[in-house]
C-alpha positions as semicolon CSV with decimal commas, in nm:
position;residue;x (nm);y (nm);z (nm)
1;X;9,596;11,693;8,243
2;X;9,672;11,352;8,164
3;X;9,487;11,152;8,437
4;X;9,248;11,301;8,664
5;X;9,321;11,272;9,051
6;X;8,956;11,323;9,256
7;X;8,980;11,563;9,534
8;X;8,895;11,368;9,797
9;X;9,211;11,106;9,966
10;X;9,255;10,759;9,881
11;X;9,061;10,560;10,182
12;X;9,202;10,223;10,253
13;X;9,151;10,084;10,574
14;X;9,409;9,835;10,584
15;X;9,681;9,989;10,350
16;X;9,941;9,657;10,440
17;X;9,908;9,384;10,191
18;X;9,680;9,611;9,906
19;X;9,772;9,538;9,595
20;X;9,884;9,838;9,317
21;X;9,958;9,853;8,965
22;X;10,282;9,976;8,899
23;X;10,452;10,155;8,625
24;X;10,821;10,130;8,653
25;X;11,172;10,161;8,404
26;X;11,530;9,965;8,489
27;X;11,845;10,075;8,370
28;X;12,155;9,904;8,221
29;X;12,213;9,723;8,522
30;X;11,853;9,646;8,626
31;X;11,799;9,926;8,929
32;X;11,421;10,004;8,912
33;X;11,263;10,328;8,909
34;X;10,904;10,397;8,976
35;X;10,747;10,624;8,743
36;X;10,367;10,561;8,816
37;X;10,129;10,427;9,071
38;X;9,755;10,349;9,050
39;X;9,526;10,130;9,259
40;X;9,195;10,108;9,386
41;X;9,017;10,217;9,720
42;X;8,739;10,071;9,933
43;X;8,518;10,336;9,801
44;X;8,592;10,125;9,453
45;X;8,776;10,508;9,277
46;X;9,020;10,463;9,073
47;X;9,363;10,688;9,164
48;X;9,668;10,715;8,962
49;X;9,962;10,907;9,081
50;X;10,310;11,036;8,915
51;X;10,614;10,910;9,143
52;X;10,864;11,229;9,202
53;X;11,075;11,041;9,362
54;X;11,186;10,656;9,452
55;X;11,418;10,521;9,682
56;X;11,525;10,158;9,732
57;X;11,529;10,143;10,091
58;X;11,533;9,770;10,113
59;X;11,635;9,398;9,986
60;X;11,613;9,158;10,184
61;X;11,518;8,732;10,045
62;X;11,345;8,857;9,746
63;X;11,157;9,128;9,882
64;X;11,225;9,495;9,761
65;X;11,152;9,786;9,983
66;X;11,079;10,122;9,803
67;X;10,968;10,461;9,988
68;X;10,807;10,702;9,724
69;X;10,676;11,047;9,701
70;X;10,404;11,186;9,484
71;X;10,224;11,468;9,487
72;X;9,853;11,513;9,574
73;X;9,672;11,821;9,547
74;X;9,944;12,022;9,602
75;X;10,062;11,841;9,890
76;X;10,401;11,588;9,907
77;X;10,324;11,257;10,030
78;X;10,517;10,952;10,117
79;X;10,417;10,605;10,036
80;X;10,646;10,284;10,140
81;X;10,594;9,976;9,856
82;X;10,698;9,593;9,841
83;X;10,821;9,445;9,557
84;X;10,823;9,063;9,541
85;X;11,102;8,975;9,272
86;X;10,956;8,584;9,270
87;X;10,564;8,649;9,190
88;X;10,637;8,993;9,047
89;X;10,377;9,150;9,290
90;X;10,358;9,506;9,411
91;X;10,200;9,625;9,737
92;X;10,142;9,850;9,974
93;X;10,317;9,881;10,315
């Protein structure tokens, strides 16, 4: 087991705006996929989560749209992201 997920949920109380670290690959013609996702809560834990599946849903001025799904203790989840292409800055939605 490469990274170790707690049991308990992530708890952010204001998810908007909450900035991630990102682990992502582009292709020949620069379409990103999103491999990995890890950030902190506002209990301060650390959570890191593979990314089964990314979808650019979308661009608009700079600003990338991408809705994601991992899964968590055997459960699917969606997560939406934001991508800003000018300060290279990913958050959540």
């Amino acid at each position: 087991m490469p990274f170790y997920n707690p049991p308990r949920a992530p708890l952010i109380k204001e998810p908007n705006g909450h900035p991630i670290d990102v682990i992502a690959t582009t292709n020949l013609f620069g379409k990103i996929r999103i491999d990995y996702i890890q950030f902190t809560d506002d209990r301060q834990e650390r959570f890191t989560f593979k990314i089964s599946n990314s979808l650019l849903r979308k661009d608009l001025n700079y600003i990338e749209t991408y809705d994601c799904n991992y899964v968590s203790n055997g459960i699917m989840h969606t997560i939406t992201l934001i991508f800003n292409v000018l300060s290279q800055l990913w958050v959540l939605a």
